[in-house]
Structure formats: C-alpha cells, structure tokens
N, C-alpha and C positions, 0 to 999 in steps of 0.2 A: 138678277144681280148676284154674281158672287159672294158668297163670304169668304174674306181671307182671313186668317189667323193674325190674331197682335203676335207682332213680334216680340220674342223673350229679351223680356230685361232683364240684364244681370246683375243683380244687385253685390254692389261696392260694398265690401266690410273692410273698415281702416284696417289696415296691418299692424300688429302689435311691434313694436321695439323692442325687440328680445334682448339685443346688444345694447340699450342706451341706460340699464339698471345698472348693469356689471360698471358701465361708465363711470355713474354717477355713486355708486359706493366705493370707487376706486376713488375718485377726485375729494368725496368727504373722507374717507382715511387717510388721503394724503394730505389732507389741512389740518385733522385730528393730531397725526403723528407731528405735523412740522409745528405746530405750538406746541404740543408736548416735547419734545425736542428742543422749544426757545426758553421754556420754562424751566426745563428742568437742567438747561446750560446756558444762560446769559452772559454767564461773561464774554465781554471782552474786550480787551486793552482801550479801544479808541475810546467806548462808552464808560469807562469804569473812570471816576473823577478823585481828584486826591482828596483824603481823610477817609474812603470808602475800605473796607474789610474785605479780605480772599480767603476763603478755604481750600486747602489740598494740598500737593505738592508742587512745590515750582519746578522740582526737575522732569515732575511730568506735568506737561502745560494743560494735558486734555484734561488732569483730574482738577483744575483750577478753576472754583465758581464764585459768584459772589456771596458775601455773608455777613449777619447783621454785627456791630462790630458791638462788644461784649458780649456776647454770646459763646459758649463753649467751644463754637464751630472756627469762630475767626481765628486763622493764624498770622496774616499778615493785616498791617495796616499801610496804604499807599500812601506816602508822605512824599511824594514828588511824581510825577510823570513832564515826560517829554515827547514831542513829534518828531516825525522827520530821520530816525534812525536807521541806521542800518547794524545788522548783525555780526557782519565780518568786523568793523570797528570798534563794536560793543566787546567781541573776542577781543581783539588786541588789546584794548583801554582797559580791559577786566572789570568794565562798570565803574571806570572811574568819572562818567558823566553824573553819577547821581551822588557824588563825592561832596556838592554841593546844598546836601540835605540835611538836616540833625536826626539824629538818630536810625540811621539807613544801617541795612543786615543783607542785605541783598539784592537781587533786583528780578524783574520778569520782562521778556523781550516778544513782542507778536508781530508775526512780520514777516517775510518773504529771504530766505537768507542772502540775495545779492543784490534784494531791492536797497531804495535810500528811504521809505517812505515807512518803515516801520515804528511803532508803541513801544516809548520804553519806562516801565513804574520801576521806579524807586521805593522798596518795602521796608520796612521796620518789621522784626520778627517778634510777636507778639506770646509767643510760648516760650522761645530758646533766644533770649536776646544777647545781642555781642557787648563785651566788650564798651566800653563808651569813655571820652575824654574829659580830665575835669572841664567846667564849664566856666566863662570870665564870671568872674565876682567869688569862684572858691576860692580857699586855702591849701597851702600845702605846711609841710613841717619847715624847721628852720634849719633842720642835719641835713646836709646836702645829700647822703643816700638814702636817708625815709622821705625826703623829699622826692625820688629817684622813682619811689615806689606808686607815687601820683596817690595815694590814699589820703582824703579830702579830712581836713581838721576844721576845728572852729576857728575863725577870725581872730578873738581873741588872743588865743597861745599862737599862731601861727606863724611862721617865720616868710613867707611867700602870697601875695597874690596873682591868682591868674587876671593879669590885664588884657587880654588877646588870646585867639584862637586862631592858628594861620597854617595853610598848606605847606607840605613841604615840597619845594618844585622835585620835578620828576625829573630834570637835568639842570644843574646850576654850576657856573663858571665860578659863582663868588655866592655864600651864604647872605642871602639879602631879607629874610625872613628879621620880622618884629621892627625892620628901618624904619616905620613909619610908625611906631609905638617907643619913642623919646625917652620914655621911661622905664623901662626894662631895663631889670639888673642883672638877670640871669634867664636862663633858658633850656628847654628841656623839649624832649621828645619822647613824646606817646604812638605807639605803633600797635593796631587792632592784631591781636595773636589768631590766627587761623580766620576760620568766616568767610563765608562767599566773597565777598568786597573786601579787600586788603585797602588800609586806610593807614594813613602815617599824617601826623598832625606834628608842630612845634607851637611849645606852649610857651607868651612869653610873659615873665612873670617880675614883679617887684616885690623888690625887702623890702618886708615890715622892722621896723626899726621898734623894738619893743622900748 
C-alpha cells in the first residue's frame, strides 16, 4: 500500500481591517466636533422662546448665542417673536411687525431671504436701550411745551394724563387716532429718535383740572 502525503492545509488567518480604524475615528470626531459645535452655538430663532437673552451682535447674526439673562453677557432680551416671515417685507416694514411690543430696540431675522417661512424676535436692548414713550397712567406738565417734552411728573402738580397709547397710521385720509378714547383733551406725538426700529406713537391725553 502506498503512502500518500495529507494534503497541506492552509491555514486561514482573519485579515486585519487596516481601513475600518481611520473609519471609526473619523466617524467619533465627527460626532465630537458636531456637539461641540451645537454647544458652543445654539442658537436659533425657531428654538429661542420670548423672555429668553442673546449675546453678540445682531448685525452679525453668526456672532448671536443664547445667554443667561442677567448675566453680564445678555444684551438682548426677546420680548416678542413671530413665524412665518419673510425678509424682503421685514426690509420694507423696517420692523415694523414687532411695533406691537413694549419696549422693543430692534429686532433679529433668520431665514432664507425670498423664503415666507422665516423667525422673526423682537429685542429689547438691554445695554443701550431706546428711547421709550410715556406709559397710560403718567403725567405730563400743564405748559403745553414742557408738556411737548413728554418728561413724566407727579400726578399731583401735573397738568396732563396719558389715557392711551395708540399708533400713528402709516397712511391716514383723516386723523382718527384716540376716537375711541371720549376723553382726550389734547394730544401729542412721540417719535423714537434714531434706533434700529423707527417707532412713532400718539399720546392721547386728559386735563387735569387742578
């Protein structure tokens, strides 16, 4: 009987993944970087809720983050937001959408400039504030040009109440401001001097009869 030789087995050694390391440290640096990256920029318009605080500057939107409000960092505080915006109309109106706020300085727009679907906050400037109109329930003087000057007095000596705070229409046929304020004896207009948001108010106001 022959002897034949066992055939050579070749023994199998798994093949390392040379390429599947460089993968998987590419793919953890890229989760590392995109949460540092969410963290260290959250903001933004749709998620940021009114009463909440912005740091940075609004004419540069990249440098705008959120910030704890009292804190040294806050310069804005958002006292309105709205949905549904578009940018080109926000240009035209000059932000006169958020004209319907108190104490509004500015405003911040995020959003696609020909979309309609854009964020738009209504800020209060919390460093450099504007400007502001007396409020219903002050006084003014009873001299009709230190009245002129809108600088609020006591009640008492005061020759003027503000009953009303009412827009001034942006096109009117016929002055119809304070008609539905019966009581108004006179009337006056306050107009924000410079400021991102140009604001005009008519104040309308009753004699105190001392």
């Amino acid at each position: 009987m022959e002897n034949h030789p066992a055939p050579a087995v070749e023994q199998l050694v798994p093949k390392k993944r040379t390429w599947l390391k460089p993968v998987i440290r590419l793919g953890i640096f890229g989760v590392v970087a995109l949460i540092a990256f969410f963290f260290a920029n959250p903001f933004t318009a749709s998620s940021t809720e009114v009463g909440s605080c912005l740091k940075g500057d609004i004419d540069n939107a990249d440098s705008v983050k959120n910030a704890e409000c009292g804190t040294p960092d806050a310069n804005f505080k958002v006292v309105g937001k709205q949905n549904g915006k578009s940018e080109i109309a926000l240009r035209i109106s000059g932000g006169l959408e958020c004209d319907e706020y108190a104490n509004v300085d500015a405003y911040l727009f995020q959003g696609k400039k020909a979309a309609t679907d854009g964020v738009l906050l209504c800020l209060e400037d919390l460093k450099n504030p504007g400007q502001r109109p007396p409020v219903v329930g002050d006084c003014l003087p009873g001299d009709a040009d230190e009245a002129k000057k809108l600088a609020t007095v006591d009640c008492g000596s005061a020759g003027y109440k503000v009953l009303a705070v009412e827009k001034k229409p942006a096109v009117a046929f016929e002055d119809t401001t304070c008609a539905q304020v019966p009581s108004t004896d006179a009337k006056l207009s306050w107009q924000r001097a410079g400021g991102a948001l140009p604001q005009e108010r008519v104040l309308c106001l009753d004699k105190i009869e001392q």
